[in-house]
C-alpha positions in Angstrom: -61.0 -29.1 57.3 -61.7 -31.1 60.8 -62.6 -34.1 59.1 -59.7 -37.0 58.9 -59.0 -38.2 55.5 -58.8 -41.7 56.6 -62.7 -41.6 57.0 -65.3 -43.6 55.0 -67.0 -40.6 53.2 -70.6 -40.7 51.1 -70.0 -41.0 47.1 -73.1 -42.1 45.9 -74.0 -39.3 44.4 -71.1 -39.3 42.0 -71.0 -41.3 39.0 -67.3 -43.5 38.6 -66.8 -45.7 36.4 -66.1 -49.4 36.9 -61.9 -48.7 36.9 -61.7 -45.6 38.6 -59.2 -45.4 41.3 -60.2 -42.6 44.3 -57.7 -41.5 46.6 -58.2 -39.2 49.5 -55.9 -38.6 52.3 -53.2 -41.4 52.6 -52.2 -42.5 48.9 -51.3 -46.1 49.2 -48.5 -47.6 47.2 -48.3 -50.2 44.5 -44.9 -50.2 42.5 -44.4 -50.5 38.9 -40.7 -49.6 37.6 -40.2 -47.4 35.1 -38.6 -45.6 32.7 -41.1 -46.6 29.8 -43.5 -44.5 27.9 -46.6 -45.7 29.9 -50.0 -46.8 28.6 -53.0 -44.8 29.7 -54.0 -46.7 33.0 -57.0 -46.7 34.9 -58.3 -43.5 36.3 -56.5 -42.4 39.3 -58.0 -39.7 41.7 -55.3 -38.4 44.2 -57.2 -35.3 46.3 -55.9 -34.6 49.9 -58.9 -33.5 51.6 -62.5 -34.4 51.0 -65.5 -32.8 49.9 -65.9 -29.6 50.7 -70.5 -30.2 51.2 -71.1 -26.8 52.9 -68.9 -24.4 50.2 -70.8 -21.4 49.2 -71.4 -20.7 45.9 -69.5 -17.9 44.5 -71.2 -17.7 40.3 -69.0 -15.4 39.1 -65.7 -16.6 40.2 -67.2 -20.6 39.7 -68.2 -19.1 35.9 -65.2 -17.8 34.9 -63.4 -21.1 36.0 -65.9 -22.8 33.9 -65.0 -20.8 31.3 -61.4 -21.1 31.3 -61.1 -24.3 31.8 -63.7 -26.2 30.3 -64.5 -30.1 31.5 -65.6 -31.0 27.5 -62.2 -29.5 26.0 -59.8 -31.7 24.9 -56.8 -29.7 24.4 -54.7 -28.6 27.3 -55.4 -25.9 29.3 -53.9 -23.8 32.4 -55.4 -20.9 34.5 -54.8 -19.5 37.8 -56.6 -18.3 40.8 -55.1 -15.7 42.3 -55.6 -13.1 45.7 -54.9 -13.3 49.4 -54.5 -16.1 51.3 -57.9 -16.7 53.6 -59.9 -15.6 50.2 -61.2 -19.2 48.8 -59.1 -19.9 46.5 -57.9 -23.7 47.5 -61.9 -24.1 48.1 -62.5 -23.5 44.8 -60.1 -25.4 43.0 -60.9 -28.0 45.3 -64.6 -28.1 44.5 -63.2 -27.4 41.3 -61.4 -31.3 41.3 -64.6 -33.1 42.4 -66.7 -31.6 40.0 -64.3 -33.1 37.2 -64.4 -36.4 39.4 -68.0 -36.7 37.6 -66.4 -37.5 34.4 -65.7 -41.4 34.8 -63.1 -40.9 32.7 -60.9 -38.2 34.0 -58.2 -38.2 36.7 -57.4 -35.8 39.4 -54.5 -34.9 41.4 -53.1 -32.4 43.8 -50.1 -31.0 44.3 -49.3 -28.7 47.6 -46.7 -26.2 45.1 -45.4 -23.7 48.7 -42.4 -25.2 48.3 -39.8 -27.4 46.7 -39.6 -30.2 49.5 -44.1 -30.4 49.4 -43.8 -30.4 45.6 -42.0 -33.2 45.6 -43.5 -35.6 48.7 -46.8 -34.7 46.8 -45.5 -36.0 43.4 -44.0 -39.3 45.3 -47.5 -39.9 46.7 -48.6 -39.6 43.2 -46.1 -41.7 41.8 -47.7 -44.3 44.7 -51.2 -44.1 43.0 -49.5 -44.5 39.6 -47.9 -47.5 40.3 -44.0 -45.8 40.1 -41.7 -46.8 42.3 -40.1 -44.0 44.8 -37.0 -45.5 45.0 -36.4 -43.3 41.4 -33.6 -41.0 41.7 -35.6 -37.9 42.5 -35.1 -36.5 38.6 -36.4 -39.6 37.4 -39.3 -40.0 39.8 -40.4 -36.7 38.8 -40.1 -37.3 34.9 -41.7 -40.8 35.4 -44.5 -39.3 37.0 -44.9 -36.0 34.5 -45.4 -39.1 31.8 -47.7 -41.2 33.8 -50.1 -38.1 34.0 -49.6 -37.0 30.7 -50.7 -40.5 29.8 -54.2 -40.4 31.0 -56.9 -40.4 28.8 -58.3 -36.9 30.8 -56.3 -35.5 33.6 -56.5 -32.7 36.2 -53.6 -30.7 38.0 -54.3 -29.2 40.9 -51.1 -26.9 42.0 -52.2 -25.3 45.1 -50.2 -22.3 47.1 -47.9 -22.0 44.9 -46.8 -18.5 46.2 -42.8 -18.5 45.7 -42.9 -18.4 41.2 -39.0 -18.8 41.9 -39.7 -22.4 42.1 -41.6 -22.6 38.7 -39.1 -20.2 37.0 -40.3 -16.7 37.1 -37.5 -14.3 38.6 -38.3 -11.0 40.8 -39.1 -8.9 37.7 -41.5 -11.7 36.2 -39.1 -13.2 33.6 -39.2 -17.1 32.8 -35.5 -17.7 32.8 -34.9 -20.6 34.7 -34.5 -23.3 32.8 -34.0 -26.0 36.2 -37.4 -24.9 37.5 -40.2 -27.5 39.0 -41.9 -25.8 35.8 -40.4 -28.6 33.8 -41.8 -31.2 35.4 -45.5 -29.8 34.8 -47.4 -32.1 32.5 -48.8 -30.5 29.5 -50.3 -33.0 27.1 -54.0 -32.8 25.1 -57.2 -33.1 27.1 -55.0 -31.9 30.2 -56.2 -29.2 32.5 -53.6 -27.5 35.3 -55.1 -25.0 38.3 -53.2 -22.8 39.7 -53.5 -21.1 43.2 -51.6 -18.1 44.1 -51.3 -15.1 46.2 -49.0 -13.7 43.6 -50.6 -11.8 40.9 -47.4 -12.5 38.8 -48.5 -15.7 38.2 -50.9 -14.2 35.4 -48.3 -13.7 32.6 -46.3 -15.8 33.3 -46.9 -19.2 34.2 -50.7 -18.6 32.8 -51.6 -16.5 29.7 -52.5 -12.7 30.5 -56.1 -13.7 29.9 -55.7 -17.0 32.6 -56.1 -15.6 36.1 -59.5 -15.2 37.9 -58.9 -12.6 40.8 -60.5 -14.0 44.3 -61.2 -11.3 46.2 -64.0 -11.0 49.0 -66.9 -12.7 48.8 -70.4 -10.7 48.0 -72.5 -9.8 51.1 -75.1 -12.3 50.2 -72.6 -14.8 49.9 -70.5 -14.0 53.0 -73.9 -14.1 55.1 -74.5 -17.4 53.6 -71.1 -18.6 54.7 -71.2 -17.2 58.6 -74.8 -19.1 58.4 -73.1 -21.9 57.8 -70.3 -21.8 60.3 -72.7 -21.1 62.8 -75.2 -23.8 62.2 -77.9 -21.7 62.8 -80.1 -19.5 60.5 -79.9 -16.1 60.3 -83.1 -13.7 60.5 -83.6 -11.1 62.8 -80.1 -10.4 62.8 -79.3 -10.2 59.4 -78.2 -6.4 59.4 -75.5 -7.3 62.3 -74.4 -10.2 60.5 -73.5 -8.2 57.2 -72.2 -5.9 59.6 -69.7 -9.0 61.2 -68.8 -9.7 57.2 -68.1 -6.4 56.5 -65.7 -6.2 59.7 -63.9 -9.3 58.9 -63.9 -7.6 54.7 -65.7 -10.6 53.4 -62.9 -12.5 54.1 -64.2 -16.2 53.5 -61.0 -17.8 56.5 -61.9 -15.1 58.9 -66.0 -15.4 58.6 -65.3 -19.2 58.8 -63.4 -18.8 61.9 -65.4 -16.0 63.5 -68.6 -18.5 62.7 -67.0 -21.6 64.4 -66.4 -19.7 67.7 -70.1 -18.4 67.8 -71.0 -21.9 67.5 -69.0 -23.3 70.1 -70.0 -20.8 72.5 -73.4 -19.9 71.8 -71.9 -16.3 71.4 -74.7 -13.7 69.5 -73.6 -12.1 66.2 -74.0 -8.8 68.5 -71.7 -9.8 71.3 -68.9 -11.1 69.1 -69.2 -7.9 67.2 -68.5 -5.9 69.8 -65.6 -8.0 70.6 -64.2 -7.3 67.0 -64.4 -4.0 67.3 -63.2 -3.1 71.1 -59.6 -2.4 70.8 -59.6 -1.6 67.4 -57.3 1.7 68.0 -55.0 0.1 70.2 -54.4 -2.9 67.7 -53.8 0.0 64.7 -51.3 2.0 67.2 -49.6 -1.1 67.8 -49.6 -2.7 63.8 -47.8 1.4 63.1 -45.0 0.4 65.9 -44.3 -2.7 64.6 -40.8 -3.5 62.9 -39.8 -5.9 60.4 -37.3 -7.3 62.4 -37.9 -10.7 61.0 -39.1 -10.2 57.3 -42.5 -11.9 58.0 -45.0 -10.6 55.6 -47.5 -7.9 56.5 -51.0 -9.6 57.6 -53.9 -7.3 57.2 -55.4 -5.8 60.7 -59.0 -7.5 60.1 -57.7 -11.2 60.4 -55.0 -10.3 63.1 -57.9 -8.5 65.2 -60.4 -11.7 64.8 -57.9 -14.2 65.4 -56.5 -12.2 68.3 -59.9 -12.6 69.9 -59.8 -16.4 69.5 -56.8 -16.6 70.9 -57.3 -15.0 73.9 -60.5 -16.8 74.7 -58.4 -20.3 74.0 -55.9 -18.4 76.3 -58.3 -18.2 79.2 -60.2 -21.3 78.5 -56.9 -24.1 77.4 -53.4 -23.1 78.4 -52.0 -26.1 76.7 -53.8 -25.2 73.5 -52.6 -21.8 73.7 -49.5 -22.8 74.3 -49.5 -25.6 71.2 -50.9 -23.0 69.0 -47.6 -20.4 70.1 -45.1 -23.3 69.2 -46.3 -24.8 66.4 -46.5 -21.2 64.8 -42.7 -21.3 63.8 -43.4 -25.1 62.7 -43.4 -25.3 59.0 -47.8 -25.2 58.9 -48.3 -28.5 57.1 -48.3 -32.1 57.8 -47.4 -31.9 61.6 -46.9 -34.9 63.1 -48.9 -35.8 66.5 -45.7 -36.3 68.4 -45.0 -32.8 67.5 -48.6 -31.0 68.8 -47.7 -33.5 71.8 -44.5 -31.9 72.5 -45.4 -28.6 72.2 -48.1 -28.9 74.6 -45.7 -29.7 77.3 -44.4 -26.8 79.2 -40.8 -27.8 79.2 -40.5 -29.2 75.1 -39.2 -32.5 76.9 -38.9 -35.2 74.6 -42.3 -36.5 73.3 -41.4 -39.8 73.6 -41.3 -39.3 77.9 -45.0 -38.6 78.2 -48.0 -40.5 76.0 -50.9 -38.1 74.3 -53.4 -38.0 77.2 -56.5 -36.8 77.0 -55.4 -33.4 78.0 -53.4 -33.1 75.1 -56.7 -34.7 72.5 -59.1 -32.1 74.3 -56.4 -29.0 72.9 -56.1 -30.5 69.5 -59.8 -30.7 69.7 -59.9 -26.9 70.5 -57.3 -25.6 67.7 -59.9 -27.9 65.6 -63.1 -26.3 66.7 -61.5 -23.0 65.8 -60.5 -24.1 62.9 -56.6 -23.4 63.7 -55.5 -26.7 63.3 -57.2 -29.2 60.2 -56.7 -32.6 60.1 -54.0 -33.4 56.9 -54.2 -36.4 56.6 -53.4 -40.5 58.6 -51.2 -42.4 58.1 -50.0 -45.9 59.5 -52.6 -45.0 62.0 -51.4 -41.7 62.8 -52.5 -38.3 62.0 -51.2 -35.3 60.7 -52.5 -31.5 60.7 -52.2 -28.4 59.1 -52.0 -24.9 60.5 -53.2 -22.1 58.1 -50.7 -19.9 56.6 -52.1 -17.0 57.9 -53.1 -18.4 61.2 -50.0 -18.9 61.9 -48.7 -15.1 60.5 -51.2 -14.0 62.9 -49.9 -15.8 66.0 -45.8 -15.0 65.7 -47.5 -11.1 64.7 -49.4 -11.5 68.3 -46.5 -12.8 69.9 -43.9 -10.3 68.7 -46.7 -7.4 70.0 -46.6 -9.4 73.3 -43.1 -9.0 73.0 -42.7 -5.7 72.9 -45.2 -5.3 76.4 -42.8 -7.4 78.0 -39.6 -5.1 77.3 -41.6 -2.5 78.4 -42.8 -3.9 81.3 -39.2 -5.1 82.1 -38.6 -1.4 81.8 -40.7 -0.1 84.2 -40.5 -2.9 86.7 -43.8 -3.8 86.1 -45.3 -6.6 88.5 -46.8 -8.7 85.6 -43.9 -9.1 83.8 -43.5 -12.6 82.6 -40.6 -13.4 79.9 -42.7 -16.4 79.2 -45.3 -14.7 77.5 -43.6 -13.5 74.1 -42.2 -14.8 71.1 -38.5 -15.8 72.9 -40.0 -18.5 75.3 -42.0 -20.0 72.3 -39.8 -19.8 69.1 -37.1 -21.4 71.5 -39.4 -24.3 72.3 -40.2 -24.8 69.1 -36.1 -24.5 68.1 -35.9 -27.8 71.4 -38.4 -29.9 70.2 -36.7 -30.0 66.4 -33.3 -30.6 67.7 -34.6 -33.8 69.5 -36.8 -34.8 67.0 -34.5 -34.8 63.9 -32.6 -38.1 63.9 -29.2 -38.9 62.2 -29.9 -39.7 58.8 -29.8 -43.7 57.9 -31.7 -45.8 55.9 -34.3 -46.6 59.0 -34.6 -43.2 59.4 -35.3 -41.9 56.1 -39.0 -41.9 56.2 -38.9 -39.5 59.8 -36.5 -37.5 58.0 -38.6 -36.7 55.6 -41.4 -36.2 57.6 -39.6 -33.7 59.5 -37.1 -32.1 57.3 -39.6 -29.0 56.8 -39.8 -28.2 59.8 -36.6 -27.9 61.0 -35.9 -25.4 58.1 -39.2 -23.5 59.8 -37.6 -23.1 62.8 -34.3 -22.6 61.4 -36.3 -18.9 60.2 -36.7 -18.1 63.6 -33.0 -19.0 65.5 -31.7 -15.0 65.8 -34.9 -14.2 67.3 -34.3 -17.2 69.5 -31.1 -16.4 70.7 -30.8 -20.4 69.0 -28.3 -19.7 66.5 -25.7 -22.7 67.2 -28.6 -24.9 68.6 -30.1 -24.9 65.2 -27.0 -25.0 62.9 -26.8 -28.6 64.6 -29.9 -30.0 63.2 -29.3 -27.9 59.9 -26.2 -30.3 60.0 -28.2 -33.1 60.4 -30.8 -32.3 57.5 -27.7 -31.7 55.3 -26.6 -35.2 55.6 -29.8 -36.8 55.0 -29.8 -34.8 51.5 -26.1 -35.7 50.7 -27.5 -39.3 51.0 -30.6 -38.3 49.1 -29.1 -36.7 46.8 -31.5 -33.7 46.5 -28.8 -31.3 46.1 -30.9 -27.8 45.2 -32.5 -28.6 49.0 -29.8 -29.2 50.2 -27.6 -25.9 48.7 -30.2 -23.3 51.2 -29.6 -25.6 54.2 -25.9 -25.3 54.0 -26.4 -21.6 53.6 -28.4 -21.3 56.3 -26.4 -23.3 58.5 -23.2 -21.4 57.6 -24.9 -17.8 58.2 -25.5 -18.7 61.7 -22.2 -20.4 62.4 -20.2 -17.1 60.8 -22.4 -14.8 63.2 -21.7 -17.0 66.6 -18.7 -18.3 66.0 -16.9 -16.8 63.5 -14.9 -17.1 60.4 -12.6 -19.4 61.9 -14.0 -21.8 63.8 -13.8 -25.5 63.0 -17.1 -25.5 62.7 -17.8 -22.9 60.6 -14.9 -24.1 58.3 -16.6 -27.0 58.3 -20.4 -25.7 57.1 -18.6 -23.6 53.8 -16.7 -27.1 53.1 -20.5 -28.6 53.0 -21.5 -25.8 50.8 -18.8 -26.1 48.7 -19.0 -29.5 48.3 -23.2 -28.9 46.9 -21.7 -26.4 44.5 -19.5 -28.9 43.3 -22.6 -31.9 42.7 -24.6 -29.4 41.3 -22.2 -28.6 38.3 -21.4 -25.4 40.1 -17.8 -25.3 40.0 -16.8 -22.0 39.7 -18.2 -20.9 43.1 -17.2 -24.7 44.2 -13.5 -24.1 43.4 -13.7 -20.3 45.1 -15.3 -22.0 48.0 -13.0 -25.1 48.6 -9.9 -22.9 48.1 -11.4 -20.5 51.0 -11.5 -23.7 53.3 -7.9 -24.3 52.4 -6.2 -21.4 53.2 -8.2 -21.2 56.6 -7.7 -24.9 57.5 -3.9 -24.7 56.6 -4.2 -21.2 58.7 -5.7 -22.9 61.7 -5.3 -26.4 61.5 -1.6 -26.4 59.8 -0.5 -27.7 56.5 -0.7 -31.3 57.8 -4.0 -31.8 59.8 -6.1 -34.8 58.0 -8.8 -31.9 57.7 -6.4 -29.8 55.7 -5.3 -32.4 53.4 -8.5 -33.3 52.4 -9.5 -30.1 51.5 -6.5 -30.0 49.0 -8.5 -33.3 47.5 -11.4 -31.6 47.4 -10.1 -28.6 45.8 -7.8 -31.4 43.3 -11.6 -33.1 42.5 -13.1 -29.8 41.0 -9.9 -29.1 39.0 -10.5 -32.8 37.6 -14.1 -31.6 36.8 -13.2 -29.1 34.8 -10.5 -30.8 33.2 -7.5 -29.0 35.0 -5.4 -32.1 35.0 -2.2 -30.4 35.7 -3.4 -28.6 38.3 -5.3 -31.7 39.9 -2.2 -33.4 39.2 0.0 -30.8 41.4 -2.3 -31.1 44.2 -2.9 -34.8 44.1 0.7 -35.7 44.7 1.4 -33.5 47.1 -2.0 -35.1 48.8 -0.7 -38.2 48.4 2.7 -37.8 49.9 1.1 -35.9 53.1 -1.3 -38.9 53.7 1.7 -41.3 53.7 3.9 -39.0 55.8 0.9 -38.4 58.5 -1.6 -41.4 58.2 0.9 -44.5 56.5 1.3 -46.2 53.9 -1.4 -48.5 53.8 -4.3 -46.0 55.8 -7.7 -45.8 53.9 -7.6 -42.0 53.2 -3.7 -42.8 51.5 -5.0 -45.3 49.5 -8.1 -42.8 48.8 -5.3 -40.5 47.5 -3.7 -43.3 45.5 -6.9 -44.1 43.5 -7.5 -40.2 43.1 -3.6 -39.8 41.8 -3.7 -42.7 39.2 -6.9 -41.5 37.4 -5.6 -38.1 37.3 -2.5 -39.3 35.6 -4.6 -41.5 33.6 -6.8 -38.3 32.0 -3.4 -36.7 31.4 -2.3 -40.0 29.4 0.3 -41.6 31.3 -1.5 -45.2 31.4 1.1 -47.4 32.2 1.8 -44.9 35.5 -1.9 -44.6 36.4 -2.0 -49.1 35.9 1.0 -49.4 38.2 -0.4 -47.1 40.9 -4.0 -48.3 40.6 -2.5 -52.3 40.7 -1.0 -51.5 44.2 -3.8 -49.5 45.4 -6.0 -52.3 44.6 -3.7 -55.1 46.5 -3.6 -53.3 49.5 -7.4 -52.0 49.3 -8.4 -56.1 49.1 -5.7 -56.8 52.4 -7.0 -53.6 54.2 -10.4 -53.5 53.1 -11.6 -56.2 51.9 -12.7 -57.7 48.4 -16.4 -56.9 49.2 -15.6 -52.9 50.5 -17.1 -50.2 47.7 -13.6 -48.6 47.8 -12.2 -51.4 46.5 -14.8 -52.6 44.1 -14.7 -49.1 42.7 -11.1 -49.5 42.2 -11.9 -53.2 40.5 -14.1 -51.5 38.3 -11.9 -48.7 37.1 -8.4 -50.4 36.3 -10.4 -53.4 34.6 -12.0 -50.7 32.1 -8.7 -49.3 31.6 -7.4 -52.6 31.4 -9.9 -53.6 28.7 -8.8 -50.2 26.7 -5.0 -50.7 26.7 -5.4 -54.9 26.1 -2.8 -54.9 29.4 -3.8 -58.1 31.4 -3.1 -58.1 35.6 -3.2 -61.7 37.0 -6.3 -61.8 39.3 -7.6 -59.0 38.6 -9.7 -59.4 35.1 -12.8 -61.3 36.2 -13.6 -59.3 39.7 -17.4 -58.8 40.6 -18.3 -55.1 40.2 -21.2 -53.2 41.5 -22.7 -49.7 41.9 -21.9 -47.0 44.2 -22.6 -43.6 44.8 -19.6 -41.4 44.7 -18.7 -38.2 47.0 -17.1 -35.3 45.9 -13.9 -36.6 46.4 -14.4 -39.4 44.3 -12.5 -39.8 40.7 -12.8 -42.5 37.8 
């Protein structure tokens, strides 16, 4: 959609009533803390994108919606539309949403369900409108925020792309067996409604009833004629054979007839002309789609959309370099909510930083053209600055283009061709693209939270592409960094595939042994281990171990602290004497290596005494935590979370065994987040 969601739109043909709430494009925030059952609250509307005015009508897929899903029922009720992406399906459910919007009394919302990280910046947003505060712990928020809806009088879920059914539960052979699933957080009261969209057929048996999906396929020549009409601004009579003609080239494919459309506009191109286009090459496009390889697991795009966005792309080619070029790199972005400074770095040749050069108008003018061909859409503004989407299979399209450009450069490299040019392929932009993250990801504080978020996607997008980059260790870096901000998040199922990910390339580039690669499993291992996985934590930690003890030696700080992370997942699973074993042999390394009084001994201290403690020898576990304490308030101060922590734990066991320490009984306390290492 090219129009921005922060602009004033036309509503006065809809009826609202006198509390309704309407949010479009940037949700704004007003905080109310839960957890309480809520009361039903004022009608809340939380859609993305506007009004689609110029949709077609499509009456028997608009029907059977109608059908399904009812707008006068008042028990709860789920479908799904399913088919291939380009087909219509988020333009009908979105049309869908605003139809509903004419009951005064019924909320809407949307979810964007590709992913686990969308799922949940959508249901903060929500939890905005509703009035929740997002400072939740992510659990929480996303409880709080199933009640809120489920507390509306009438409500509407939209959950759009929601193409990986992983995420909601359902496994490869279409079981529901996960019970951790985002499906649990789905609200599911009376006079509810939930809309689906998938590409996935599964989704019809599973997360809907068998009788639940509505198949979008290719619009009906009458219809798609309509559409191109549209797109093209301009009436079609005399050439109403070639346009059904077009339709049927492009398979009534509602994306690629909207795309084809917008181009014919622009350029005052005849349905003839561009027909002609479409079909010139055709052979050469099929010989090439048989030679491709699935080198890089992408997803097979049908030959139709890759031959009529091929044609755009070209002609942007020839006409903008810089919007070819920003089209190239943001195709191994993640395809939603990219920042400007992002389309402003990738139209520089170089991916310099895109805080060095301001967006001129050079750089407006190729936005402006990914917009009139509808490649890019406007997402959504925010504090004044906007961000766009790239369509999924826009964006298959252009790395499928690229990698065919690819393989006419090796063979032009082969034969010494003069035209060779090794910055024409896939290499030259994927590793652009890899550049621009690694400067745009920041170290993860509190300040930086917010950008973190913003960009956290799309590092793990280019992340997909670092082998074909040649970017392997370049991207393990910000992996690293996105790692951290989860640890501090606490989103600990994001963070698990990032520490994968960022081992993998480590293990391929610098092997088994390296530091740093040592370092990526201890991560990993230290994910299992919040997660509740300690089985694979344990197998993990002890793996760092005997590798850090093999390349580091027995008594490198690194070392011993992976014999305390290995003694805090025994102490999980109640192992105390094995804890126990480790723990004092972690203690007396620290003291022979690091002191008596450093901070990681007295870390080891604290750790000892509650393990002794669980096994029962209190009076051993008071002594040890009494001195760590003393020397914790000398070393660290009263006011340090180490030492608070420490307060907090002998003055429970203090209060349990009626033992009384002078100066210790009435000490503030306060909350803190422990690590993995961390014991009580």
């Amino acid at each position: 959609m090219d129009q921005a969601a922060s602009e004033l739109r036309e509503v006065s043909s809809n009826r609202f009533g006198d509390h309704t709430t309407i949010h479009q494009g940037n949700i704004g925030a007003v905080h109310y803390h839960l957890p309480r059952r809520p009361s039903p609250a004022a009608v809340v509307r939380a859609i993305p994108y506007p009004r689609n005015e110029d949709i077609v009508d499509r009456p028997d897929v608009i029907d059977s919606l109608n059908k399904l899903l009812p707008s006068v029922d008042t028990e709860y009720s789920a479908a799904a539309l399913y088919g291939l992406g380009g087909s219509g399906k988020t333009q009908i459910a979105l049309d869908y949403a605003y139809r509903r919007c004419r009951d005064v009394s019924c909320s809407v919302f949307w979810v964007h369900a590709d992913s686990e990280a969308t799922f949940i910046h959508d249901y903060q947003d929500i939890a905005r409108c509703l009035g929740i505060s997002v400072n939740l712990e992510q659990g929480d928020l996303l409880r709080a925020v199933r009640s809120c809806i489920e507390a509306q009088e009438k409500w509407v879920l939209i959950l759009d792309n929601a193409d990986d059914l992983l995420l909601f539960g359902v496994a490869q052979g279409g079981q529901n067996n996960q019970p951790n699933s985002l499906f649990n957080h789905i609200p599911r009261a009376a006079s509810g409604t939930v809309l689906w969209t998938s590409r996935d057929e599964r989704i019809v048996g599973t997360l809907v009833g068998s009788r639940r999906g509505i198949r979008v396929g290719p619009m009906t020549p009458p219809e798609s004629t309509k559409l191109l009409e549209i797109a093209r601004n301009m009436e079609i009579h005399e050439d109403s054979t070639e346009a059904v003609a077009l339709a049927q080239e492009l398979q009534q494919l509602p994306l690629a007839i909207s795309q084809a459309g917008a181009y014919m506009r622009r350029t005052s191109t005849p349905i003839r002309m561009y027909l002609t286009m479409l079909r010139k090459g055709k052979q050469r496009w099929k010989i090439l789609k048989e030679t491709e390889t699935d080198r890089h697991r992408r997803p097979l795009v049908s030959n139709s959309i890759l031959e009529t966005w091929t044609i755009s792309m070209e002609l942007i080619q020839q006409e903008s370099p810089m919007a070819y070029r920003m089209l190239n790199v943001i195709a191994y972005l993640d395809h939603r909510n990219i920042p400007v400074e992002l389309l402003t770095a990738a139209a520089q040749d170089d991916g310099k930083d895109q805080e060095e050069e301001p967006m001129d108008l050079d750089v407006i003018q190729a936005i402006t053209r990914l917009k009139e061909f509808s490649f890019l859409s406007i997402a959504d503004t925010r504090n004044g600055k906007q961000r766009y989407e790239m369509h999924k299979l826009v964006q298959e399209a252009t790395q499928y283009k690229l990698s065919m450009d690819l393989m006419s450069e090796r063979d032009a490299q082969k034969n010494d061709y003069n035209d060779y040019n090794p910055m024409r392929g896939e290499l030259y932009y994927c590793r652009i693209a890899i550049q621009i993250m690694l400067r745009a990801f920041p170290i993860s504080e509190r300040e930086t939270w917010e950008q973190c978020d913003e960009y956290l996607v799309h590092v793990i997008g280019v992340g997909e592409w670092a082998e074909a980059g040649g970017k392997q260790i370049e991207v393990a870096e910000p992996f690293s960094r996105v790692s951290k901000f989860l640890y501090d998040r606490g989103r600990w199922r994001e963070k698990e595939p990032v520490d994968k990910k960022a081992l993998a390339l480590r293990r391929e580039v610098l092997g088994e042994k390296h530091p740093d690669t040592i370092g990526s499993m201890a991560e990993l291992a230290t994910t299992y281990h919040q997660q509740g996985h300690y089985s694979k934590a344990e197998s993990m930690k002890a793996d760092v171990l005997e590798l850090r003890r093999e390349v580091l030696g027995e008594k490198h700080p690194d070392t011993i602290g992976s014999m305390a992370e290995l003694a805090a997942t025994y102490h999980a699973q109640g192992r105390y004497d094995e804890d126990e074993d480790i723990s004092v042999k972690v203690l007396d390394l620290r003291r022979q290596v690091l002191g008596e009084k450093h901070p990681d001994t007295l870390q080891a201290m604290h750790d000892l005494a509650v393990t002794w403690n669980s096994r029962g020898r209190r009076e051993d576990a008071l002594s040890l935590m009494d001195q760590c304490l003393q020397w914790q308030q000398s070393i660290l101060g009263s006011d340090h979370p180490l030492t608070i922590r420490s307060v907090k734990v002998l003055a429970e066991w203090q209060e349990r065994s009626k033992h009384k320490t002078k100066g210790f009984a009435k000490r503030p306390l306060a909350l803190f987040k422990p690590s993995g290492k961390q014991r009580f």
